[in-house]
C-alpha positions in Angstrom: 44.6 33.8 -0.7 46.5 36.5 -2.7 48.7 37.1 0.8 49.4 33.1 1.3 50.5 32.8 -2.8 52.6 36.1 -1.8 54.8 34.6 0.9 54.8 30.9 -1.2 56.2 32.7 -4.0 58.4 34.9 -1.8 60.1 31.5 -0.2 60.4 30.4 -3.6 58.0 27.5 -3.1 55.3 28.9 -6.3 56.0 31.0 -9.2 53.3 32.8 -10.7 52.6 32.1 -14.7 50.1 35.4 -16.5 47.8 34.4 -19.0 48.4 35.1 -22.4 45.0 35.2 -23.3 43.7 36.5 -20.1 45.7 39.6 -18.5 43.4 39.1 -15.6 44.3 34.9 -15.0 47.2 34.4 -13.4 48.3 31.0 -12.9 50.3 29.4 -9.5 52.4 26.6 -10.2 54.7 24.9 -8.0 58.7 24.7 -8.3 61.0 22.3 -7.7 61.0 23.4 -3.7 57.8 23.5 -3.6 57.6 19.9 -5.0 60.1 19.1 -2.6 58.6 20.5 0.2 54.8 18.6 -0.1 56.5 15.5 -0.3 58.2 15.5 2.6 54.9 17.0 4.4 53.0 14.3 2.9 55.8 11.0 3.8 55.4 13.1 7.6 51.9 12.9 7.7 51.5 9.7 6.9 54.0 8.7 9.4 52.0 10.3 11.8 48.7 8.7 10.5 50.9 5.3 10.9 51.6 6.4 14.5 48.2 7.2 15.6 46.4 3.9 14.2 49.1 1.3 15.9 47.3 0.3 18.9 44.3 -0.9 17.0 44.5 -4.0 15.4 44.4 -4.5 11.9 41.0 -5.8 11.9 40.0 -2.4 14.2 41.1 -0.6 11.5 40.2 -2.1 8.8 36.5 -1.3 10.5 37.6 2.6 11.2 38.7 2.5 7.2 35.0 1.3 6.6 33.4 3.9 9.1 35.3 6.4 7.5 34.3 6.1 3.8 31.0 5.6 5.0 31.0 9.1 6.4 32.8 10.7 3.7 30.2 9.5 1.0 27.5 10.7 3.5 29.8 14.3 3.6 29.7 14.4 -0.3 26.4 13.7 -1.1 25.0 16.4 1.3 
């Protein structure tokens, strides 16, 4: 984990924040680029979500959306 914040920080993406109370607690936060940089990730991926459920009707996946918070409550309850 300490490696990936390393190179986010490097690329300017996090900045690290030390805790004044706690010299052991540092805290990652993300800047502006970083900001930036998930939303763009995020508008692609749902792009791509977008993509992948266009063949099925919208009553097909109105039944995957159903199958698939069935699951997840199974997932979380476990």
């Amino acid at each position: 984990m300490s490696q990936r914040v390393a190179r986010a920080e490097r690329d300017g993406f996090v900045r690290r924040i030390r805790s004044e109370d706690d010299g052991r607690v540092v805290l990652v936060e993300l800047t502006s680029t970083g900001q930036e940089l998930i939303q763009r990730t995020v508008d692609l991926l749902f792009a791509h979500e977008e993509e992948l459920l266009r063949s099925l009707a919208a009553t097909q996946q109105a039944q995957l959306a159903r199958l698939l918070r069935t699951l997840l409550l199974d997932l979380t309850q476990r």
